[in-house]
Backbone as JSON, one array per atom type, in Angstrom:
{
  "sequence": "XXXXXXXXXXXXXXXXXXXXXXXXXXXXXXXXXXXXXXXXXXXXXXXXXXXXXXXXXXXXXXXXXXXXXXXXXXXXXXXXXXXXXXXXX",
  "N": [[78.2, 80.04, 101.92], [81.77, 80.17, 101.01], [84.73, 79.14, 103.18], [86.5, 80.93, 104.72], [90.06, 82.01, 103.37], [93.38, 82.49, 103.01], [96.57, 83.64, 101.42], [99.97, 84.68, 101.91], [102.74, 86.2, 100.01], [106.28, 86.52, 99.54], [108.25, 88.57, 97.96], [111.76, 88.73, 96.9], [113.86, 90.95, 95.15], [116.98, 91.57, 95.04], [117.29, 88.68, 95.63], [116.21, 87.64, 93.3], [115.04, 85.26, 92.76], [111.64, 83.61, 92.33], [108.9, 84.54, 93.94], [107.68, 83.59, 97.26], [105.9, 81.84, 99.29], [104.94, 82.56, 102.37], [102.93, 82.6, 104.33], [100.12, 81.08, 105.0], [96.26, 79.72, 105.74], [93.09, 78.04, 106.35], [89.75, 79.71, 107.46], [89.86, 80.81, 110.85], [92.76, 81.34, 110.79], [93.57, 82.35, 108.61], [91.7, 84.68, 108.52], [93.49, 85.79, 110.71], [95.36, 86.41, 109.23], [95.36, 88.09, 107.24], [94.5, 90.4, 109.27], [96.27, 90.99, 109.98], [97.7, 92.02, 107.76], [95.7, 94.21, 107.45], [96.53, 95.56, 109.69], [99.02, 96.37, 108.72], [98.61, 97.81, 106.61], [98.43, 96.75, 103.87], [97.84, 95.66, 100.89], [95.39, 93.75, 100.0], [94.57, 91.39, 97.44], [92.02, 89.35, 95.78], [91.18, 86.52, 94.77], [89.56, 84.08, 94.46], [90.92, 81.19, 93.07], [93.29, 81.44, 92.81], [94.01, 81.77, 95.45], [93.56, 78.94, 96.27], [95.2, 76.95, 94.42], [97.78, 78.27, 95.67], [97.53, 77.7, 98.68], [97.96, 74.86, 98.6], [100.66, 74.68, 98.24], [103.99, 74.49, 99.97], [104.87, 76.18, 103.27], [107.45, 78.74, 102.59], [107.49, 77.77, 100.62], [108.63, 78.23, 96.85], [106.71, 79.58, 94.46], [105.45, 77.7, 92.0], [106.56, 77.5, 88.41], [103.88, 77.45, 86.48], [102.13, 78.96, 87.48], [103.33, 81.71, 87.61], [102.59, 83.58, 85.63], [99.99, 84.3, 86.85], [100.93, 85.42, 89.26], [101.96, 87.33, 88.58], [100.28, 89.26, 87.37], [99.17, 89.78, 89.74], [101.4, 90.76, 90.92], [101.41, 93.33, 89.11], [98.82, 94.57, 90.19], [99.07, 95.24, 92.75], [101.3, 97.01, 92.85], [99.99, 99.8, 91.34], [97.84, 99.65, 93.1], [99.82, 101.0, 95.19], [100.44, 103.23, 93.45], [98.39, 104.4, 93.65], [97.64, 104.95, 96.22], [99.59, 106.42, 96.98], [99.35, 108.87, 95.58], [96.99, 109.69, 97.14], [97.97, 110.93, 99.25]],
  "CA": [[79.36, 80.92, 101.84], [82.96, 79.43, 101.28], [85.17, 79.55, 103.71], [88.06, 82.41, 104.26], [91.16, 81.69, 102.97], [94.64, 83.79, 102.75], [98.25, 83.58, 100.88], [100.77, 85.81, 101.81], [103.68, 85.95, 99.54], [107.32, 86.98, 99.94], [109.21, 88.52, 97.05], [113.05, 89.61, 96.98], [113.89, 90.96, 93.92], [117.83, 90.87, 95.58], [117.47, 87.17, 95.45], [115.97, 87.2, 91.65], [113.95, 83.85, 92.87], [110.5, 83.69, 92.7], [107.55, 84.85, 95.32], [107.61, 82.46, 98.17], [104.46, 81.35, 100.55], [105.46, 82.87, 104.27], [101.96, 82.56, 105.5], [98.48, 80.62, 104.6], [95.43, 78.91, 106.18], [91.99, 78.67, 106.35], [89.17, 80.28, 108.69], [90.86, 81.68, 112.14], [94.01, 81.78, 110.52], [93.31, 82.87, 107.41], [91.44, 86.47, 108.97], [94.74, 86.19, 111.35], [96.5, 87.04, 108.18], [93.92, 89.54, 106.61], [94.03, 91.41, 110.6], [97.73, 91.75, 110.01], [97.85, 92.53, 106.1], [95.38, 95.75, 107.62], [97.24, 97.0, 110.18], [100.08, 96.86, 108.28], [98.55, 98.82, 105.14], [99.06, 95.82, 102.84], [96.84, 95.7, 100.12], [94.59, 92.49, 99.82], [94.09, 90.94, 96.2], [91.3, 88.95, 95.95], [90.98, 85.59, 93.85], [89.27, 82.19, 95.48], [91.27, 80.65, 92.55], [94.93, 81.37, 92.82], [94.41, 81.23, 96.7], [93.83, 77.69, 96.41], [96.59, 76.84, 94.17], [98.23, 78.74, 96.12], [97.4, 76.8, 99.86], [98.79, 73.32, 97.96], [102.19, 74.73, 98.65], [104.5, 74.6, 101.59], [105.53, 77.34, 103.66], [109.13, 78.73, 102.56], [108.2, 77.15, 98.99], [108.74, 79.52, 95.35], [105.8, 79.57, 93.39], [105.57, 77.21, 90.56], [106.21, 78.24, 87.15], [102.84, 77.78, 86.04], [101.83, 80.45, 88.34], [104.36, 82.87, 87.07], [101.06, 84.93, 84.86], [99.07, 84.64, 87.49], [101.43, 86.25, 90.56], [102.67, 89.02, 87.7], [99.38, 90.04, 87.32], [98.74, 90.61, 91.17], [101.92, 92.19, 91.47], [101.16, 94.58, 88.86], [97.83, 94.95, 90.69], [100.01, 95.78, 94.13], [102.35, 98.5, 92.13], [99.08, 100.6, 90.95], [97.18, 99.96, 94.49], [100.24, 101.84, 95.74], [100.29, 104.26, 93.24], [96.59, 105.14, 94.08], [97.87, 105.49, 97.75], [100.38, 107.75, 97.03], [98.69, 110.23, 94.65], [95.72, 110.19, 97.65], [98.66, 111.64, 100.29]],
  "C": [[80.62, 80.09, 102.09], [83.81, 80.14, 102.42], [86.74, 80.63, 103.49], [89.09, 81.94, 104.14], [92.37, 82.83, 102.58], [95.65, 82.99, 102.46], [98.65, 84.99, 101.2], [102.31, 85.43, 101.11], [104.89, 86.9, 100.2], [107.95, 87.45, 98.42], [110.72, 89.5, 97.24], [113.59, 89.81, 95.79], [115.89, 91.14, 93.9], [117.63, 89.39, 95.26], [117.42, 86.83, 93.76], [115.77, 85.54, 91.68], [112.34, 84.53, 92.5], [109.54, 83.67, 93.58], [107.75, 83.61, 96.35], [106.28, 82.59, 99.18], [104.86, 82.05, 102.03], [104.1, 83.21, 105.06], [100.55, 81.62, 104.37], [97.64, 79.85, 105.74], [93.73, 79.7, 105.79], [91.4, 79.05, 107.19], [89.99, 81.18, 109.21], [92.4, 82.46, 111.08], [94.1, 82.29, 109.5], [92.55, 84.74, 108.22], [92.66, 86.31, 109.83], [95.3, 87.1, 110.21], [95.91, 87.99, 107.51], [94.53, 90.55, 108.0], [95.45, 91.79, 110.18], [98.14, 92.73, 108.76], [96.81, 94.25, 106.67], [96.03, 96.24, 107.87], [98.73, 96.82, 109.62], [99.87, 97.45, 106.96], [98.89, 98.11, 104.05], [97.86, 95.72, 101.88], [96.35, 94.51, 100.09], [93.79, 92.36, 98.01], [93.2, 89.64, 96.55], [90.38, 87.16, 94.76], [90.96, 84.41, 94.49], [90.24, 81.15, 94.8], [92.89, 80.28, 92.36], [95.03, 80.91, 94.38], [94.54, 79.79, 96.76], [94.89, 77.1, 95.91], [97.54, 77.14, 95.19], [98.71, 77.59, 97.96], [97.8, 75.63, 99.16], [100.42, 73.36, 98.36], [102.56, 74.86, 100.08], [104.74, 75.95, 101.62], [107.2, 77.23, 103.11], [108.93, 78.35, 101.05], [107.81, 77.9, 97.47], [107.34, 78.62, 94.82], [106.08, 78.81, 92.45], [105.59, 77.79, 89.31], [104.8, 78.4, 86.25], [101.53, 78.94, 86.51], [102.25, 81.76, 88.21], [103.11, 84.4, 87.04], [100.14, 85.38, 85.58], [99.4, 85.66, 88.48], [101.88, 87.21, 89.88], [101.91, 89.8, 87.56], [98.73, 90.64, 88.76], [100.31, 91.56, 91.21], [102.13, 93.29, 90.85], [100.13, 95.63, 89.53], [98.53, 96.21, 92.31], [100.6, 97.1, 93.52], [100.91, 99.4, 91.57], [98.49, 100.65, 92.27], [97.97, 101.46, 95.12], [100.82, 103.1, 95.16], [99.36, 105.3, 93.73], [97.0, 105.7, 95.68], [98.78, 106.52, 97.59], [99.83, 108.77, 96.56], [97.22, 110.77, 95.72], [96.83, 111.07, 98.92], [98.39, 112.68, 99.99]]
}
């Protein structure tokens, strides 16, 4: 079994930059960031493949453009999660 791994992104759509890194690791710190993403009702997308990409970057640093397709398609994923949550209120 590989080990656990987490990205948490940042996006400000104010800024009109691209997603930024404001959390990763693996193991411990990696479920750190999962325990928080619960209790704060954050949805968790799930791809061993972008996470890694993903962990290559610094904290604080925008997404590469070749990543663009990949983080558009989670955050369409995110905008339907929280449709589904709303329509279950």
């Amino acid at each position: 079994m590989s080990e656990t791994k987490a990205v948490a992104l940042k996006y400000d759509q104010d800024q009109g930059s691209a997603p930024k890194v404001i959390a990763k690791g693996k193991g411990a710190i990696a479920e750190k960031i999962l325990q928080k993403a619960q209790e704060f009702d954050v949805p968790v997308f799930q791809n061993e493949a972008l996470a890694d990409s993903l962990l290559s970057l610094d904290l604080d640093e925008q997404i590469p453009p070749n990543l663009y397709k990949a983080i558009a398609e989670v955050f369409v994923w995110l905008m339907k999660s929280e449709q589904k949550a709303q329509l279950s209120r």
